[in-house]
N, C-alpha and C positions, 0 to 999 in steps of 0.2 A: 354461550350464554354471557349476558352484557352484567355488569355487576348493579346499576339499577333496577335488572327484572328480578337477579336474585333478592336484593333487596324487599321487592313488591312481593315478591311469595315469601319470602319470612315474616314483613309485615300482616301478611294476610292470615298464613298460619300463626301467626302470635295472636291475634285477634280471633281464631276460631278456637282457641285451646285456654282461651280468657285470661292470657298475660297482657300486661301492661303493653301500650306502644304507641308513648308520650314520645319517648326514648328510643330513637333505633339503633341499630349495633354499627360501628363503622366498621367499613371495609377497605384494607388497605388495596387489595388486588385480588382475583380469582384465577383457577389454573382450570379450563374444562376439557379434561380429556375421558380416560375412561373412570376416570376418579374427579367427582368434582369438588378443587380443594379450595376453600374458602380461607382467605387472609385477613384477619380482626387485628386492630391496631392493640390491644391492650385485652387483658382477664378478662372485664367486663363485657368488651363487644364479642368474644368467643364463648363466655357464659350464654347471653343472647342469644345469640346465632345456636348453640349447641341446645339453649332448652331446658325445662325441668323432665330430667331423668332420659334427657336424648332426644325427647316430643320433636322438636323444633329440626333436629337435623334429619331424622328419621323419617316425619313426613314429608320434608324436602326432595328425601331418598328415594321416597315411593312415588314422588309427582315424576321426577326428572327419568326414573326409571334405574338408576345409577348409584353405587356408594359414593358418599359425603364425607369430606374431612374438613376438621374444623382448625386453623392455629392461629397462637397470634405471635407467631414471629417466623423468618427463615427458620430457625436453628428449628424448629421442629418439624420441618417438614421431612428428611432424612427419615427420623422416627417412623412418623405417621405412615409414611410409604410401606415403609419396614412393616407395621403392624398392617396394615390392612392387605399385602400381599399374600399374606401366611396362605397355603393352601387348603388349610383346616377350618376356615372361618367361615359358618354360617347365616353371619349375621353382616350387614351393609356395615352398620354400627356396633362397635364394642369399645368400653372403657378397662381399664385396668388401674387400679389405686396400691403405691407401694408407700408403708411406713414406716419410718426406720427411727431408733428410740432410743437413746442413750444410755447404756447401763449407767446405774449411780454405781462409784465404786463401795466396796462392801469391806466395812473397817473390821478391826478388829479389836471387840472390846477386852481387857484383861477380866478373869474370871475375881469375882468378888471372894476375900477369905471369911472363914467362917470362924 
């Protein structure tokens, strides 16, 4: 798959799902093998391309026939492989969100006399 067709069918599912598509997502490069992994220059062209709540990749998934990965740089492609390899995965598409929160440290006040 040529990276202008994928273009044309994200274009077209953005427009059937009534996102904007003033704006299309750029694509630095595509990988089509049993996994077709799509390369977005930056956050916003892989927010695009990935969709609200997945829409955009997942029906991608269902045309092509194939799981879909979305990134936008090399360094996550290792990952992405990684995760969608799992033998337990049912779904073409899944996300996973980690947050990590800095305890404040916990003073110690001196006890008030009476």
């Amino acid at each position: 798959m040529e990276i202008e067709e994928v273009k044309e069918r994200i274009k077209k599912i953005r427009e059937d799902i009534g996102q904007d598509t003033s704006t299309s997502p750029r694509i630095k490069w595509i990988k089509d093998d049993e996994v077709l992994i799509i390369c977005g220059y930056h956050r916003s062209d892989k927010s695009m391309l990935i969709g609200p709540g997945g829409w955009v990749a997942g029906r991608l998934s269902e045309e092509i026939g194939k799981p879909v990965t979305v990134i936008e740089s090399t360094e996550e492609l290792v990952l992405s492989l990684i995760h969608i390899s799992e033998p337990t995965r049912l779904l073409s598409i899944s996300y996973a969100v980690f947050c990590l929160k800095k305890k404040k440290p916990i003073t110690k006040r001196p006890l008030k006399e009476q």
